[in-house]
Phi, psi and omega in degrees: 000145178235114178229139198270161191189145197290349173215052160323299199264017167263332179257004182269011151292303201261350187274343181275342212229351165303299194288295189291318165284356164279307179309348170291264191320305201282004192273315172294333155334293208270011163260318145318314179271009159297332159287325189225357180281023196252297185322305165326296190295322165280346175252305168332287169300324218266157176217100170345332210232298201237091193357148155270139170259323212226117150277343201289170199281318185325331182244009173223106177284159186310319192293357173247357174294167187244319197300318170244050150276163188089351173303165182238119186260001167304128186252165193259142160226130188259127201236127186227147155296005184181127146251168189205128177255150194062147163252049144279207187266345185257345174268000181252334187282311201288332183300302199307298183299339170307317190255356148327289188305327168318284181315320169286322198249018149054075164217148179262148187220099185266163210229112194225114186246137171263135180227113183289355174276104187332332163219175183280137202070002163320310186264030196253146150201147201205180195285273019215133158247112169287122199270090184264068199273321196264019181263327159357277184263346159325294185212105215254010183244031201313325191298289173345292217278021192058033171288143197276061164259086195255345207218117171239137189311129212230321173202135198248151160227174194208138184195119196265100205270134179261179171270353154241355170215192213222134177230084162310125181247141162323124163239122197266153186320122167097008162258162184316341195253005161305097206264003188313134182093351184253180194224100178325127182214164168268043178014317199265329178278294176333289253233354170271333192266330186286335164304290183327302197294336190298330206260345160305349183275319185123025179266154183276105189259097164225094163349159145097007194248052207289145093029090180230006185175148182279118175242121198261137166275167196290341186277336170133333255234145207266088169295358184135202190212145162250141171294103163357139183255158182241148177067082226200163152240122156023312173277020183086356186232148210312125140282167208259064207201003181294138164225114155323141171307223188186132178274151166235109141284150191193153164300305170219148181263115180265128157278130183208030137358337184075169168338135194021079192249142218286316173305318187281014178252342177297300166307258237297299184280011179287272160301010198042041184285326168253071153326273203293001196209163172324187139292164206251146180230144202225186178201157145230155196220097156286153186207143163210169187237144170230137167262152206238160152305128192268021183254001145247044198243120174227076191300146188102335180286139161235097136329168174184131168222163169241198195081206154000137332300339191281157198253146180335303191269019182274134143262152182159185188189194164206173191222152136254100204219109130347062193281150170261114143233017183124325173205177188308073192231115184284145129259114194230174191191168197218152196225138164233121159284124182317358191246043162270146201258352179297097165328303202295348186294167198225081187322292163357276191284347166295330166282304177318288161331309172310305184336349198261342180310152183299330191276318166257351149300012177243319141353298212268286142041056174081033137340189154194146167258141128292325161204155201225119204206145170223136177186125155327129182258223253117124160227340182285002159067203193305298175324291225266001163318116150302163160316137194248355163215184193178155203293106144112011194208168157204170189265130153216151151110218197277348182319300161281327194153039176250040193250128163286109192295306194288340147310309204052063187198134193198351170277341167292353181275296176317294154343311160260017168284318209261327194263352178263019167258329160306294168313324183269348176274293171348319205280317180287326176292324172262032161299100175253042172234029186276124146227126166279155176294296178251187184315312208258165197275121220218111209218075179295349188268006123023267159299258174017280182295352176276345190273355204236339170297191179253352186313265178008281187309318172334266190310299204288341206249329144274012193312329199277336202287007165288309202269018107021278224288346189255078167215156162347331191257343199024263198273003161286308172285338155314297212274312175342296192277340169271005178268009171252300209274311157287016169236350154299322223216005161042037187110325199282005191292139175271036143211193224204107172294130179278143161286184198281326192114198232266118179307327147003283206253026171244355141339153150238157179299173204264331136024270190290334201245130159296144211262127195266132179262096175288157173300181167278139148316134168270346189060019164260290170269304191259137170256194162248196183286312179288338178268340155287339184271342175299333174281016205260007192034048187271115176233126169234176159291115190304328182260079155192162197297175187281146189291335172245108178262148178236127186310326190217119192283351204266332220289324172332285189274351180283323170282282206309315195282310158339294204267314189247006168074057159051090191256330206270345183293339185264345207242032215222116163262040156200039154044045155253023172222122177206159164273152163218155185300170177268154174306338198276333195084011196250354199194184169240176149237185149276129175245144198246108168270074225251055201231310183260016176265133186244049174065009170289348138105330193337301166324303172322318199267332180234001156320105187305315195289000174035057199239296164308155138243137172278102206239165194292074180329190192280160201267156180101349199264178205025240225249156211227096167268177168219109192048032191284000000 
C-alpha cells in the first residue's frame, strides 16, 4: 500500500529494510517449522470430538500460536484529519462536504476513505429508487456532471399478490410509496460517480482495503482504523508472503460501513450505543437484473407488491423497476423481514418462486437474467437509532439505521447523514481555540444536526408503520394502520410503537413448524442457487481463513441443526452454509464455503445462536457487482 505522506523520503530506507528482515524471519521460520510444526499443530489445533471450523486469529489469538513467534507484527501508520470507512453514499458525501468546506474556507484537510471492494462501488447494491433532496444540496449541478440518474419515475402500481392473482391498490399523493420526483438507478454506476466527483476534490480514495479492527488512545477515545493484515493460511498460520496492514489515524473516524458493518458493532459495545434504542430489526433483499423483450419494456415504471408467496404474517414485499439504460433492462427484486419465524423458510427460493407469479412471468418471458445480489437491509427506523457519536468517532449512512422502511428507500438519508457528520466535524477540527477532553475528537453537535433535519422529521413520521405489521392480522392489519394513521395524522399519534426484538431470538424450533415445499427451478424464470451466485462475480482468496467465524465450533450442529434443522443453510443466500455427513458416518458437521459469500451480513444477523461472527476476508475479496 502506498500513502502519501510528509516524510515519505525519510522512511523509505528503513521502510526497506523492514521488508528485508521480515523475509530473514520468515526463511528462519520455515526452518524451524520443518522441525517442530507438526507437532505444534497437532496438539493446538486438532479436536477429538468436534471438527475444527474457525481459524480465524479473532477467536484464536495470535499470541498463544507457537506458528507465530517470531513474526514481525509492526505496522506502518499514516496520519489524515478525517478517515473514513466505506465508500457509499454515506462515506463519500461526508468526504465530498469535508472537502467543498476545506476549499471555501482555503484549510488544508486530508481526507482518506478505505474500501473493502475491489473498487468503489463493487459492493453496493439497491433497488434502487432514488429520492434527490441530498444529492441536491450536495451537488446541485449534479446534471452537468453527468451523474447516471437516466430514468425519472414515470409511473408507480402497487398490488396485493394472491397466488394467480394481482389486486391493485391506489397509491395516493403523499404516501410512502409515491415516487413522483425520484429516479431509477443502478446504484453502484451512482456510487462510482460519487467517487469521481470525490477524488476530484482532493479526497484519498482506496479500494481494495477492508477496514479490520478499531485503534484506540491510551484515554479510551477512537485513534483510527487498521487495515487487514494479508497472507495468512487458511489453517490460520502465516504464509510467506504475510504483510501486517496500515494504521490510519485521524482527529475523527466516520464509520460508515452499511448494514450491520462489523466494526460498528465493536463500538456499540466498546461505548454502549445502544443503551438508549430498540434493538435493530433487519430484511434481506435479494435482486437481479434482467434484460427483457422490448415490447414489455416501460422505463420509468416502478412495481411494488406485498403478498403471495408469503404469509399475512411474513413480513416482506417485491420491487420491479423498469431502467432507461440503452436497452430493455429490469431490476426487480424480493425483501424478507428477518423476524420471521419458520427455519424452514428459504428467502433465496421464496424470490424464485414469486417470480413465477402471472403478473411477472409475463414480464420476464424471454428474458435473460444477468446479474444476481443480496444484502441485509436496517428496518428498524427511528427506535432503533443509536447513540451516533463518541470520543474521536460517529455512526453515519446504513451503519446506525436511516432507511425509511415504508419508501424502501435509505441513500438519500444516508447521504446527509455523511454530510451533516462533515459539517460538524469541519467546524471542530478547525477550531483553534478547541480544547479536547480527548485525543480523539467529540462531536456531540451531530446529533444536535440530525436532530434539526429533514432525516429526523422523515424517519419520526413513519416510525410506527413497521412495527405495525406485528398484530394478529400481520401485513393486512399493517397496511390497515398506515392507510388510517399515517396518512391522517402524517406521524403525529402520541405513541411510538415497539418492535418484537433481536431477529435473532424469533425462530421457532422446526418441531413446531411445517417443513416449506418449493418448486423446482425450471432455469427459465427460476434458478438455483450456486449458478445464481456465480452472476455476482464473488471471488475471495481460498487460502485464508474463514471469514465467518464461529465463537463455538460444537454449537451448529448441537443447536442449530438439532433445535431449528440447520437455518443458516436456508437463510444464507449464496449457499456458504450446508451440513455434511462426517467422514466417520456417524453425524453431520458444518462445512463453511466462505469462497461464495457475498457479504449480506444475514448470517451474522439471524443465526439463533448468535455464534457467528461476521469479519472483513482480505480486502478486494467477495462480489464484484456491476451496477447493482
Amino acid at each position: 500500500m502506498v500513502l502519501s505522506c510528509s516524510v515519505c523520503d525519510v522512511i523509505v530506507l528503513p521502510f526497506i529494510c523492514i521488508f528485508k528482515a521480515r523475509r530473514c524471519i520468515r526463511a528462519l521460520k520455515a526452518v524451524r517449522a520443518e522441525h517442530v510444526a507438526p507437532q505444534v499443530y497437532s496438539t493446538r489445533w486438532s479436536s477429538s470430538t468436534v471438527p475444527r471450523i474457525t481459524t480465524h486469529y479473532t477467536v484464536y489469538p495470535r499470541d498463544k500460536d507457537p506458528r507465530w513467534e517470531g513474526m514481525e507484527m509492526e505496522r506502518f501508520a499514516d496520519e489524515a484529519d478525517v478517515v473514513i470507512v466505506g465508500g457509499g453514499p454515506a462515506g463519500l458525501s461526508a468526504a465530498i462536504r469535508l472537502k467543498q468546506l476545506a476549499n471555501q474556507h482555503e484549510k488544508e484537510l486530508r481526507v482518506c476513505v478505505v474500501e473493502k471492494a475491489s473498487q468503489i462501488g463493487a459492493h453496493t447494491l439497491s433497488g434502487a429508487c432514488l429520492e434527490p433532496t441530498a444529492l441536491n444540496e450536495l451537488i446541485p449541478d449534479w446534471k452537468e456532471r453527468g451523474a447516471p440518474l437516466n430514468t425519472p419515475v414515470t409511473e408507480d402500481k402497487f398490488a396485493i399478490l394472491t397466488e394467480k392473482y394481482r389486486i391493485p391498490v391506489p397509491i395516493l399523493p403523499g404516501l410512502p410509496m409515491n415516487n413522483h420526483g425520484n429516479y431509477l438507478v443502478r446504484l453502484g454506476h451512482f456510487v462510482r460517480w460519487l467517487g469521481e466527483q470525490a477524488e476530484e476534490l482532493g479526497v484519498e480514495l482506496y479500494p481494495g482495503y477492508a477496514a479490520a479492527e478499531v485503534l484506540f488512545h491510551e484515554d479510551g477515545s477512537v485513534k483510527g482504523i487498521a487495515t487487514n493484515d494479508v497472507g495468512i493460511g487458511k489453517d490460520g498460520s502465516p504464509k510467506d508472503v504475510f504483510e501486517r496492514g496500515m494504521e490510519l489515524h485521524a482527529k475523527v473516524t466516520l464509520f460508515g460501513e452499511g448494514c450491520h458493518g462489523h466494526l460498528a458493532k465493536q463500538l456499540y459495545k466498546q461505548f454502549n450505543l445502544r443503551e438508549n434504542c430498540e434493538p435493530q430489526t433487519y430484511a434481506i433483499g435479494l435482486k437481479e437484473l434482467w434484460v427483457i423483450d422490448e415490447k414489455k419494456w416501460r422505463p420509468g415504471r416502478t412495481e411494488h407488491s406485498v403478498g403471495w408467496p408469503l404469509n399475512r404474517n411474513t413480513y416482506g414485499g417485491s420491487f420491479l423497476y423498469h431502467l432507461n439504460e440503452g436497452e430493455p433492462l429490469v431490476a426487480l427484486g424480493f425483501v424478507v423481514g428477518l423476524d420471521y419465524t419458520n427455519p424452514y423458510l428459504s428467502p433465496f427460493r421464496e424470490f424464485q418462486r414469486w417470480k413465477h407469479h402471472p403478473s411477472i412471468m409475463s414480464t420476464l418471458e424471454g428474458g435473460n437474467r444477468i446479474a444476481y445480489g443480496a444484502r441485509a437491509l436496517n428496518e428498524g427506523g427511528f427506535q432503533s437509532i443509536p447513540k451516533l457519536t463518541f470520543p474521536g468517532g460517529m455512526l453515519i449512512g446504513c451503519s446506525p439505521g436511516f432507511m425509511n422502511v415504508p419508501k424502501i428507500k435509505g441513500t438519500h438519508t444516508a447521504m446527509k447523514s455523511g454530510m451533516l457528520a462533515a459539517e460538524t466535524a469541519f467546524s471542530k477540527i478547525t477550531d483553534e481555540n478547541l480544547q479536547s477532553e480527548t485525543a480523539g475528537l467529540y462531536i456531540p453537535e451531530y446529533k444536535e444536526a440530525l436532530e434539526k433535519s429533514w432525516i429526523w422529521k422523515e424517519l419520526y413520521a413513519v416510525r410506527n408503520i413497521r412495527p405495525s405489521f406485528h398484530n394478529y392480522f400481520g401485513l393486512y392489519g399493517g397496511m390497515l394502520y398506515t392507510g388510517i394513521f399515517y396518512w391522517f395524522l402524517r406521524g403525529k399519534e402520541p405513541w411510538t410503537l415497539k418492535h418484537n426484538g433481536l431477529d435473532s431470538a424469533q425462530l421457532k424450533p422446526a418441531k413446531d413448524c411445517a417443513p416449506i415445499e418449493y418448486p423446482k427451478p425450471d432455469g427459465k424464470i427460476s434458478f438455483d442457487l450456486l449458478s445464481s451466485v456465480a452472476l455476482s462475480g464473488t471471488n475471495h482468496e481460498h487460502d485464508q481463513p474463514p471469514h465467518l467465524t464461529l465463537k463455538d465450533d460444537s454449537v451448529p450442529v448441537a443447536q442449530n441443526l438439532a433445535i431449528y434443522d440447520g437455518p443458516e443453510q436456508r437463510f444464507c443466500p449464496a449457499g456458504v452454509y450446508e451440513y455434511v455427513p462426517l467422514e466417520t458416518g456417524d453425524g453431520m458437521r458444518l462445512q463453511i464455503n466462505a469462497q461464495n459469500c457475498v457479504h449480506c451480513k444475514t448470517c451474522d444477523i439471524k443465526d439463533p445462536s448468535q455464534n457467528i461472527n461476521w469479519v472483513v476476508p482480505e480486502g478486494s475479496g467477495g462480489p464484484a457487482y456491476n451496477g447493482m
